[in-house]
C-alpha positions, 0 to 999 in steps of 0.5 A: 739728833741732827748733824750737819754735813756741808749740804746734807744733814744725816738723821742718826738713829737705829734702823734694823733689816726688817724696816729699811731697804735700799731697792732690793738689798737690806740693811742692817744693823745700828746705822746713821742714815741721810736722805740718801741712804746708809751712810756709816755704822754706829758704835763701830758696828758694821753696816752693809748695803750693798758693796758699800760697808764702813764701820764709824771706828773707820769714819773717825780715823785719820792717816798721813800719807807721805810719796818721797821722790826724787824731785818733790815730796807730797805729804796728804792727810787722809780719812777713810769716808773722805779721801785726801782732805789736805795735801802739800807739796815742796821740793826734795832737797837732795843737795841738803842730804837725807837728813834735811829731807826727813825734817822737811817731811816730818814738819809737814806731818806734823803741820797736818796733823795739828790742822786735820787731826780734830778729834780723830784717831790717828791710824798710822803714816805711811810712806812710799820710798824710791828704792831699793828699799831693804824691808822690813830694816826700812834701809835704802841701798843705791837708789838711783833717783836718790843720790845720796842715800846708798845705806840711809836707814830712813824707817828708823830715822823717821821713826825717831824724829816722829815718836810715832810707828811708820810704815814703809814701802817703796813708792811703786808698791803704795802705788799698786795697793792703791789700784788694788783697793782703790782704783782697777782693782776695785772696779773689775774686781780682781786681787792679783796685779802687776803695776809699773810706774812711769814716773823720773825712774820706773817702779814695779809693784805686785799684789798677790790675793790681795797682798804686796808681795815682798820677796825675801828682802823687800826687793821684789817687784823691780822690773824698772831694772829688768834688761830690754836692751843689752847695749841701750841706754846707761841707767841710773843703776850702772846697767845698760839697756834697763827699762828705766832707761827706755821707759821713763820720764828722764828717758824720754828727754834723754832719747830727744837730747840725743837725736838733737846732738846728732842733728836728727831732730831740728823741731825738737831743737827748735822746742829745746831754743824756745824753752831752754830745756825739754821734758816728757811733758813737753815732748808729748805736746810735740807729738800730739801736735804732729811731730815725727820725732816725738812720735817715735820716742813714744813708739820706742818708748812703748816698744820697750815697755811692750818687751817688759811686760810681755815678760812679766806676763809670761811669767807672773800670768796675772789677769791685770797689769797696770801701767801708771806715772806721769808718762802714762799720761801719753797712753794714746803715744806709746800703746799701738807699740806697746801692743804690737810687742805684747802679741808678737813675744807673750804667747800667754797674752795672746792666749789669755787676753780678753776674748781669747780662748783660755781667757774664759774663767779668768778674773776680770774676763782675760789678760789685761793691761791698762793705764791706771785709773788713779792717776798721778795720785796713786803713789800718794793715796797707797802711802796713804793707806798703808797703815790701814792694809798693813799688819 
């Protein structure tokens, strides 16, 4: 029989190893096949060529994937074999409390599924939370970007409003299961990775052989808090100096609003007037555009970051190390820095980086740190497979 698919139509039929090869590789087993080639298992049997396997049990499933954060909620709705088929995005409404946040999420779960589900199973919704985020109670304690919520049992509640199983994890461990199985991960063939998210705060996510890697409570994986600088900047946390002080998104408008109180930065004074207000986005037009000021916010910016991950490196020896969120955006503003502290405080890297002498054997050929390759939709599509990785 004959299926439309857009512009492909896909000729189901049985086609066994000794009848069909794709160049040198056989396939096998009950498959559906298009002008193109092996498309997807029938029966839920399995089908490979390749590094391309699926299963037509995957190709029928359906997940939601929600990314809290503290300034706005995306909710996607999510197939295997097609990626994000439908997302929306609204505000976080802090100043309504926890409780109005959590209805706001899950009507828009249920609007997608009454939109998107069609006939598919649904596989599970995930949810990628600010933390920090006790596991597996799915309790939040004193999040610093979600004021408010100190004690706020968001698994459970969820859970309740839904009737339906919810997986949760903070939002930088969705994130760095999305570049383990998504996106670096996949492409250089690694399954060990550290991720720090740039983002309103700064996260921290860690997979190990493929797996998150938890802690005892849930609460590892939080470098955004490791202290940089003893008398730095008070973060959200009430410690001074903390990279998420010097290294995120709110940082950024943070170290320009002071430059500007001091008289410092007259440009950035000027951008501020024309305006009415600053942000990471804007500061690094500013310094893509020749501003000296900007510059140096992302060189401290990467100085900071550089610091931490000459840390973590150290200890964690990992082959990769991911840097993502909005402000990885400006890698080209903060990476000389960056790297400047990596080999001045990590003998590991400077060992083990790429060309380096002990870098041989390693997974992916040596130490590397690089932005991510998914994005800004990172945090998303982790929440998004969750259901599909978890236990």
């Amino acid at each position: 029989m004959e299926v439309e698919r857009g512009r492909e139509t896909a000729f189901y039929g049985i086609v066994s190893k000794a009848n069909f090869k794709r160049g040198n590789e056989s396939c096998w087993l009950a498959c559906a096949v298009s002008k193109d080639g092996l498309r997807f298992g029938l029966s839920g049997l399995l089908c490979v060529c390749g590094d391309w396997k699926m299963t037509l049990e995957n190709g029928q499933k359906l997940t939601i994937g929600v990314d809290l954060g503290g300034t706005s909620v995306r909710v996607a709705a999510y197939a295997p074999e097609s990626g994000i088929l439908q997302a929306v995005t609204m505000r976080t409404r802090l100043e309504a409390g926890p409780s109005a946040v959590v209805d706001d999420m899950c009507d828009a779960i249920d609007r997608l599924l009454d939109e998107r589900l069609d006939g598919r199973t649904l596989s599970g919704i995930g949810v990628g939370s600010p933390g920090p985020l006790e596991l597996p109670a799915g309790r939040l304690h004193h999040p610093p970007n979600l004021p408010g919520w100190d004690g706020f049992p968001l698994l459970g509640e969820m859970e309740k409003r839904l009737k339906r199983r919810v997986v949760l994890e903070s939002d930088a461990n969705a994130a760095a299961l999305a570049e383990y199985a998504l996106g670096l991960g996949k492409t250089l063939s690694i399954d060990s990775l550290c991720m720090l998210t740039l983002g309103t705060g700064v996260g921290n996510g860690i997979v190990l052989g493929g797996k998150l890697w938890h802690g005892a409570t849930g609460m590892g994986g939080e470098a955004g808090h490791m202290t940089i600088y003893p008398d730095g900047p008070t973060c959200g946390c009430g410690n001074n100096g903390c990279l998420e002080a010097c290294a995120s998104a709110t940082a950024v408008v943070n170290a320009a609003e002071r430059l500007i109180a001091a008289g410092k930065a007259p440009g950035l004074a000027s951008l501020k007037e024309r305006d009415g207000s600053l942000s990471a986005q804007t500061l690094a037009q500013a310094a893509q555009d020749g501003d000296a000021d900007a510059q140096e916010i992302y060189a401290q910016l990467g100085r900071a970051l550089g610091i931490c991950l000459a840390g973590l490196i150290n200890i964690l020896n990992l082959p990769l190390y991911v840097v993502g969120g909005g402000v990885a955006n400006s890698w080209d503003l903060l990476s000389k820095s960056l790297f400047e502290e990596l080999e001045r405080r990590s003998y590991v890297y400077a060992l083990t980086a790429k060309g380096r002498p002990a870098a041989n054997g390693m997974p992916g050929g040596g130490t590397r740190v690089l932005p991510a390759e998914l994005g800004a939709d990172a945090g998303l599509l982790g929440a998004c497979i969750l259901a599909l990785h978890s236990t």
